[in-house]
N, C-alpha and C positions, 0 to 999 in steps of 0.2 A: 182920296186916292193918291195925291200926289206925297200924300205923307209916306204913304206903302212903298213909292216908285223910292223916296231916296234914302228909305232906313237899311237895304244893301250898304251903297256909302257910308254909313252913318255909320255904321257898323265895322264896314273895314277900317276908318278913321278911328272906333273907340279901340277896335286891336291892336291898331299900330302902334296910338297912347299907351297901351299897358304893354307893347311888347319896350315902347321907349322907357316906360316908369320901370321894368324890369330891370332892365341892363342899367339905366341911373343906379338903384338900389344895390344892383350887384359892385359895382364899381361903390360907391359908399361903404360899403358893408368890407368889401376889400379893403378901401383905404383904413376905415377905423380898425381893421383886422390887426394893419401895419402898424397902426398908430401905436393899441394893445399891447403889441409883439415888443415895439422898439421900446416903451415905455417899463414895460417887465423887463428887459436887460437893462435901461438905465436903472432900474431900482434893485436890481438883484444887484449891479455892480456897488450901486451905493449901498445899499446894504452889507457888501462885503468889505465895505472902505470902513464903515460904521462898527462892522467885527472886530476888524485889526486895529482898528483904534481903539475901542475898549480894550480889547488885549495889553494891549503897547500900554496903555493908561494903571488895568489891573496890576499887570507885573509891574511898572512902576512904585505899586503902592504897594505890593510883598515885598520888594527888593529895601523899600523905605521902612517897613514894620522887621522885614530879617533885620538889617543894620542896628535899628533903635534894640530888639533885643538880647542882639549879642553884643552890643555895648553896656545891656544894662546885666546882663548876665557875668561879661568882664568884672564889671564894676563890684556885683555880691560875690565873686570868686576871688577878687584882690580882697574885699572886709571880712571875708571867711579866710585867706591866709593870715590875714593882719590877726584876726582875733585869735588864732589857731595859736600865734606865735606869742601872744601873752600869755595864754594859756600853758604851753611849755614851756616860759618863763617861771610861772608862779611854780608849777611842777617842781622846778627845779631849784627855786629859791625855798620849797620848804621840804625837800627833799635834803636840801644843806643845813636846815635846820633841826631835822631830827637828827644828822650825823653830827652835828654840835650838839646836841644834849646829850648823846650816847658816851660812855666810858671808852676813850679808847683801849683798841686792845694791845698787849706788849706783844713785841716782837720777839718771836724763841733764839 
């Protein structure tokens, strides 16, 4: 019987527990919310720190592949005039040679 008398008590005591274990949980469940929250803007910003620097890095390394090709592009367009120009050399040295073999002609 005296079990019956204090399980009222007992009972107010287990709700009080689970109204305390509530608001504990809520307030945790909060704070990791935060945590969450602040955690994804430091990682979104690193992650935008991590963009811009590939960036900054890629163009780098276009800016170093432009240069290296239009230096080597200079370099066959100076051996393509060089060659061009012995080429109108020989032209012209045997274009001097057929007007040496030819008969001149007289003047009227």
């Amino acid at each position: 019987m005296e079990l019956l008398e204090t399980l009222p008590a007992r009972m107010s005591a287990v709700e009080w527990q689970i109204v305390q274990l509530r608001s504990e949980m809520r307030e945790q469940f909060s704070a990791v919310r935060s945590d969450l929250e602040g955690f994804r803007v430091e990682s979104q910003s690193g992650i935008h720190s991590v963009r811009n620097d590939l960036r900054a890095e890629i163009k780098a390394a276009c800016d170093e592949v432009r240069s290296d090709l239009r230096a080597e592009i200079r370099a066959g367009d100076e051996e393509t005039r060089r060659y061009m120009r012995v080429l109108h050399e020989e032209v012209l040295a045997r274009l001097a040679l057929i007007e040496d073999g030819r008969p001149r002609r007289r003047r009227r």
